[in-house]
C-alpha positions as CSV (number, residue, x, y, z in Angstrom):
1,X,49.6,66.2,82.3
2,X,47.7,66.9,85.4
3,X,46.8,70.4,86.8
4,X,47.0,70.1,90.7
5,X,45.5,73.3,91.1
6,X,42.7,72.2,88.2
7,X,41.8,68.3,89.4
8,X,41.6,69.9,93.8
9,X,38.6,72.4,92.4
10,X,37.0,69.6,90.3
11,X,37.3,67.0,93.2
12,X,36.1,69.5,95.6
13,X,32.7,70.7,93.5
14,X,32.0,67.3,92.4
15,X,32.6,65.4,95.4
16,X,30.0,67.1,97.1
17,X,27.7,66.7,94.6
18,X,28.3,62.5,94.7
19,X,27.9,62.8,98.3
20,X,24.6,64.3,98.0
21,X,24.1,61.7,95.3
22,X,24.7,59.2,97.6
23,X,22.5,60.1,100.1
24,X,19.7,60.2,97.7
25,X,20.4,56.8,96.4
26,X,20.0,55.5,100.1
27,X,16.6,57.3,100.1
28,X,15.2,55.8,96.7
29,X,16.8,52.6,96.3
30,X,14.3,49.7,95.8
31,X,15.6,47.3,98.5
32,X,17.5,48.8,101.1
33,X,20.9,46.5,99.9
34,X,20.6,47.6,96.3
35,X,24.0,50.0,96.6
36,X,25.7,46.7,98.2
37,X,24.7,44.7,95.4
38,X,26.0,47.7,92.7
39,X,29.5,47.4,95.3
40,X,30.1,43.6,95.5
41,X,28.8,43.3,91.2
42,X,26.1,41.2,91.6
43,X,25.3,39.3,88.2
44,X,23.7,36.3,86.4
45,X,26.2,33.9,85.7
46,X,24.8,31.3,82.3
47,X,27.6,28.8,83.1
48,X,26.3,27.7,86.4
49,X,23.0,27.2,84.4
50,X,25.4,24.4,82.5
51,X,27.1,23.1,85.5
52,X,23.0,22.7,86.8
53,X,22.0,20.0,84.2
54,X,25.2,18.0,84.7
55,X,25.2,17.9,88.8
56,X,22.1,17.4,91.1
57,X,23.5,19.5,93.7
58,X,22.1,22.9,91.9
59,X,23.8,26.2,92.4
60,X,22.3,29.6,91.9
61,X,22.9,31.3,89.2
62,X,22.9,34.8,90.4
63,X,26.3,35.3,92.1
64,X,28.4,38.3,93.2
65,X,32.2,38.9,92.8
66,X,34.8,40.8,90.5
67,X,33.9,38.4,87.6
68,X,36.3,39.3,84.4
69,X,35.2,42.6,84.4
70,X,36.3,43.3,88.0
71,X,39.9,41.6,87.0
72,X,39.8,43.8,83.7
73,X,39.2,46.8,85.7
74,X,42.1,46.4,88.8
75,X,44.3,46.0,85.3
76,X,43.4,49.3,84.1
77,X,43.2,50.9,87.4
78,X,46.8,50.6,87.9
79,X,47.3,51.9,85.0
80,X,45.4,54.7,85.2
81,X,46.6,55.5,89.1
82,X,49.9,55.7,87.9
83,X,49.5,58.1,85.5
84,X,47.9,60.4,87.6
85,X,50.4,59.9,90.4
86,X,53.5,60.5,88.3
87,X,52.0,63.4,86.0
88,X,50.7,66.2,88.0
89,X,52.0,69.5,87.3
90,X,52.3,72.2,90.5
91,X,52.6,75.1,88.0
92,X,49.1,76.6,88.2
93,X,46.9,75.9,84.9
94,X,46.7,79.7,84.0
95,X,50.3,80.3,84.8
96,X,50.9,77.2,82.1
97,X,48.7,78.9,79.5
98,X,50.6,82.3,80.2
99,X,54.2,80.0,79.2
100,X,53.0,78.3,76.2
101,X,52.0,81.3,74.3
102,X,53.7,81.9,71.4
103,X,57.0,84.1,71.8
104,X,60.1,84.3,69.2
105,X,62.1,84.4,72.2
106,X,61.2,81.3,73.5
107,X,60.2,79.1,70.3
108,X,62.8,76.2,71.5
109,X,61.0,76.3,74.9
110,X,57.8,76.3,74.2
111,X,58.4,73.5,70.9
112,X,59.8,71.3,73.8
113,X,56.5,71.6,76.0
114,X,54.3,71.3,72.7
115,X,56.1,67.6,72.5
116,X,55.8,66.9,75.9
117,X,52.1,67.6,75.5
118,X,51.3,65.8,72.5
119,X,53.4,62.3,74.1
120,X,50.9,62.7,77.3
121,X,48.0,63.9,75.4
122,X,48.2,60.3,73.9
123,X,48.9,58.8,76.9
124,X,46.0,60.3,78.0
125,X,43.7,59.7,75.4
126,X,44.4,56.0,76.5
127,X,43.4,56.9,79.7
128,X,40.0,58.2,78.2
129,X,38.9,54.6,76.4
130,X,39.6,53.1,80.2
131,X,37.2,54.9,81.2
132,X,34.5,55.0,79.0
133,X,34.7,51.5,77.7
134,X,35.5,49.5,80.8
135,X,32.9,47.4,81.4
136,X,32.3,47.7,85.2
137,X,32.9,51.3,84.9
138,X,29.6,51.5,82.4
139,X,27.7,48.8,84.6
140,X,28.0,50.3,88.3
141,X,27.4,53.7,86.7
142,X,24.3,52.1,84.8
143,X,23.2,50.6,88.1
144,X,23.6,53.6,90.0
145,X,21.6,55.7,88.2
146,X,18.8,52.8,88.3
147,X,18.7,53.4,92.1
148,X,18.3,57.0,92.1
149,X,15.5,56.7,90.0
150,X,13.8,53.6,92.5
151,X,14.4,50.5,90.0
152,X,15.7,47.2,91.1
153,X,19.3,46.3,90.7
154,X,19.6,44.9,87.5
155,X,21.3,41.2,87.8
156,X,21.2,41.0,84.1
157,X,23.3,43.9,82.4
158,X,24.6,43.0,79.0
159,X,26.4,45.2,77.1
160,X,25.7,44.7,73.3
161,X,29.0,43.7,71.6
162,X,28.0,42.7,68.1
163,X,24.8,43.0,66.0
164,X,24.3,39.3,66.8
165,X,23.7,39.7,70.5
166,X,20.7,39.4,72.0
167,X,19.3,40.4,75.6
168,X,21.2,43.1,76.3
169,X,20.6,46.5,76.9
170,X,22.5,49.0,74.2
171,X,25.9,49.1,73.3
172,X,28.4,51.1,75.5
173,X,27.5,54.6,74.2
174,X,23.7,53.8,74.2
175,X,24.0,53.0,77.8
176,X,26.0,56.2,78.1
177,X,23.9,58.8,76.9
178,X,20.6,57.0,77.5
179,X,20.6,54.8,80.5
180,X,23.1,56.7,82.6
181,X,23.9,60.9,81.5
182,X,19.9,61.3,80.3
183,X,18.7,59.4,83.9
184,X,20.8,61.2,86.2
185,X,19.8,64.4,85.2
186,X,16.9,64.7,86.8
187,X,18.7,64.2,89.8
188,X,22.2,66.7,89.5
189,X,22.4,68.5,86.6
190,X,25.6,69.3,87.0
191,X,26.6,65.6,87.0
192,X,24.5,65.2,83.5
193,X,26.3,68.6,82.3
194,X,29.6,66.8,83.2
195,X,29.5,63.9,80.9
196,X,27.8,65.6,78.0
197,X,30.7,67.8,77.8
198,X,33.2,65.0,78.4
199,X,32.1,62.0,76.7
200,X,31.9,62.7,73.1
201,X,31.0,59.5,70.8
202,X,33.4,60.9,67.8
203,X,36.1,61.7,70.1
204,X,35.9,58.2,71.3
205,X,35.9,56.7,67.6
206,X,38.4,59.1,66.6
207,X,40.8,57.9,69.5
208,X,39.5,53.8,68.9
209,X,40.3,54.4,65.7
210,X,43.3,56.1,66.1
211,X,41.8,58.6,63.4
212,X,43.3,61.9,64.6
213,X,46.5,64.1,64.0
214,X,47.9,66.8,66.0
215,X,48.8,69.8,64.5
216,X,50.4,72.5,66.8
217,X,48.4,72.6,69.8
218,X,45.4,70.9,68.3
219,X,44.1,67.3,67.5
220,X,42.6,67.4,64.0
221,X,39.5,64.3,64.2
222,X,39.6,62.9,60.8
223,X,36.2,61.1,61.1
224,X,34.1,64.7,60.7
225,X,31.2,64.0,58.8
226,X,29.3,66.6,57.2
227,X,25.8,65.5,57.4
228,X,26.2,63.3,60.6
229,X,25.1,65.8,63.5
230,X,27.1,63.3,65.8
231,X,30.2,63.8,64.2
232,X,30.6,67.9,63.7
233,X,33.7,68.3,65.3
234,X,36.7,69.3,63.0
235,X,39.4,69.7,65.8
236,X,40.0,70.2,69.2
237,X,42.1,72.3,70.6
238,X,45.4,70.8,73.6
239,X,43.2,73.6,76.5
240,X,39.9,71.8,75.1
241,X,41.3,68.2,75.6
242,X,43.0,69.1,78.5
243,X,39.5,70.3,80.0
244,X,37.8,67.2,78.8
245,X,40.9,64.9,80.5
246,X,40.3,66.5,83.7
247,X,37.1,65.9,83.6
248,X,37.2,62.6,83.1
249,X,39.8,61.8,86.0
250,X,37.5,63.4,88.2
251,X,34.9,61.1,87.3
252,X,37.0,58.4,87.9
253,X,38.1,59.9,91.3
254,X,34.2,59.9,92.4
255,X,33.7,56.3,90.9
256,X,36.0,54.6,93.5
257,X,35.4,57.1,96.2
258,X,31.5,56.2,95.6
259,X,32.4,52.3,95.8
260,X,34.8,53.2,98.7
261,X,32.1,54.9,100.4
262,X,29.4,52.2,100.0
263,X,31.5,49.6,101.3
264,X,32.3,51.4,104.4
265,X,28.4,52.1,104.9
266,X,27.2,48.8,104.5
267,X,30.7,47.2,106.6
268,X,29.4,49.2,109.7
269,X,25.9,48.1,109.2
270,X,27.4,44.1,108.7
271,X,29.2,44.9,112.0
272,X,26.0,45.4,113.7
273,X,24.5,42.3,112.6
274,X,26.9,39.5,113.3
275,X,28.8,40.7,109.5
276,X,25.8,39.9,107.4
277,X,23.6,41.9,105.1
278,X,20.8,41.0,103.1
279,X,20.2,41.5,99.4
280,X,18.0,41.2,96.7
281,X,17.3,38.8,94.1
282,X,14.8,40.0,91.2
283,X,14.7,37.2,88.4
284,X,13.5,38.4,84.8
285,X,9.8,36.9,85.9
286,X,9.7,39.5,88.3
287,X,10.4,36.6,91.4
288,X,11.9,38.2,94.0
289,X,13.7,36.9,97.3
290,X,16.5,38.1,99.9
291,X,19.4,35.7,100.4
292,X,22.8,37.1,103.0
293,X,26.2,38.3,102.4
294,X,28.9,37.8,105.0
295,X,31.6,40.9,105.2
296,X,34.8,39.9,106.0
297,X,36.4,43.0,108.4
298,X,39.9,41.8,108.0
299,X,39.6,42.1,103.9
300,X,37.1,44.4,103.8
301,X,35.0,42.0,101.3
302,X,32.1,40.1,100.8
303,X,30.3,36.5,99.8
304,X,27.8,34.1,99.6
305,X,27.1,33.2,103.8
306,X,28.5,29.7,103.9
307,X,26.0,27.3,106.2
């Protein structure tokens, strides 16, 4: 479930703070096209290097575009959209906590909420590996916080999926906690303060994995392990979930108001200069040089200038 009242204040606070985040990014960003390039997924792409050796006409291999990821994520954005658009609850959240405590004389009423809430909480925890799993989700985040802090756009992200990969950067909670909550906050705090207290690696396993039960208005996490200082949670209560759900939504509002927002920046500075912009190419050897993107107005999109 949804708190109206609850994700309007978190939209409000936060989306000022990604607006201010934005503005910064404009200001440190290594090329001045490195925000289009985290917008339009710019990446290396090792099958053209096969289609090279066969074919003397020689394409380049760093290429932008939705890729599988981009297709991945539309998927799970539809599903995620219409959770939140069917599920939001106009009773106010501390009204809601006043109704589910206990009373004899409603015990039928509030069991019938308690199931409600343990269907969505599931639902919902769903909702939560979208999010912090989804690979574009992880990358533009990655990439973002890569501007802020003046580095080039990185055309090579990898995330590690087995112990046999090389080349790549961490696995998706490495990146996580290291290369994206650590390095933003120097820049917002409150931003850093927001995913420490949402994304949780144990919660995340215990949902994977589906290791949990619920227990009246709690979710007991059956991976708890004594001596591992990552995994000290016993349980969690249905308010503490609900806080962390929230959360997480409103991350995932400022994600695609963010890539919203950049593409609406860089569409009026296309417009100015017969639709194309110039980005950045920075091989592993350090080689750098620009080449154009065209913006198509009627779609709103971008690609390759074709000469």
């Amino acid at each position: 479930m949804i708190f109206k009242d609850k994700i309007i204040s978190l939209d409000k606070l936060y989306s000022k703070e990604f607006d201010r985040l934005f503005n910064a990014a404009l200001k440190s960003q290594n090329h001045p096209s490195d925000l289009l390039l985290l917008n339009v997924n710019g990446f290396f792409d090792e099958n053209i290097l096969e289609w090279n050796k066969n074919y003397a006409e020689k394409l380049n291999p760093h290429v932008v575009g939705p890729n599988i990821e981009g297709f991945s994520e539309k998927t799970h954005y539809s599903f995620i959209h219409k959770y939140r658009t069917t599920n939001i609850i106009e009773t106010p959240f501390a009204q809601y906590l006043e109704d589910i405590k206990y009373d004899p004389k409603k015990q039928k009423e509030i069991e019938e909420l308690i199931e409600i809430e343990e269907t969505t909480i599931q639902l919902e925890m769903l909702i939560y590996l979208k999010f912090w799993e989804a690979d574009m989700i992880i990358k533009k985040l990655y990439q973002f916080a890569r501007i802020l802090n003046g580095e080039p756009y990185d055309w090579y992200f990898k995330i590690a999926e087995s112990t046999r990969d090389i080349n790549h950067i961490g696995s998706r909670q490495e990146i996580i906690r290291l290369k994206i909550r650590d390095k933003l906050k120097n820049y917002s705090a409150e931003v850093y303060e927001l995913i420490k207290n949402t994304y949780k690696t144990q919660i995340r396993n215990s949902i994977a994995h589906s290791n949990y039960s619920m227990i009246g208005r709690s979710i007991s996490l059956n991976n708890y392990i004594k001596d591992d200082p990552n995994s000290q949670l016993n349980t969690i209560s249905f308010d503490e979930w609900i806080e962390i759900f929230h959360n997480t939504i409103t991350l995932h509002n400022q994600y695609l108001k963010l890539n919203n927002r950049i593409n609406d920046f860089y569409g009026k500075i296309a417009l100015k200069n017969k639709n194309i912009v110039p980005i950045l190419i920075t091989e592993n050897d350090g080689k750098q040089y620009e080449l154009p993107l065209e913006y198509r107005e009627e779609y709103k999109d971008w690609g390759y200038k074709q000469y």
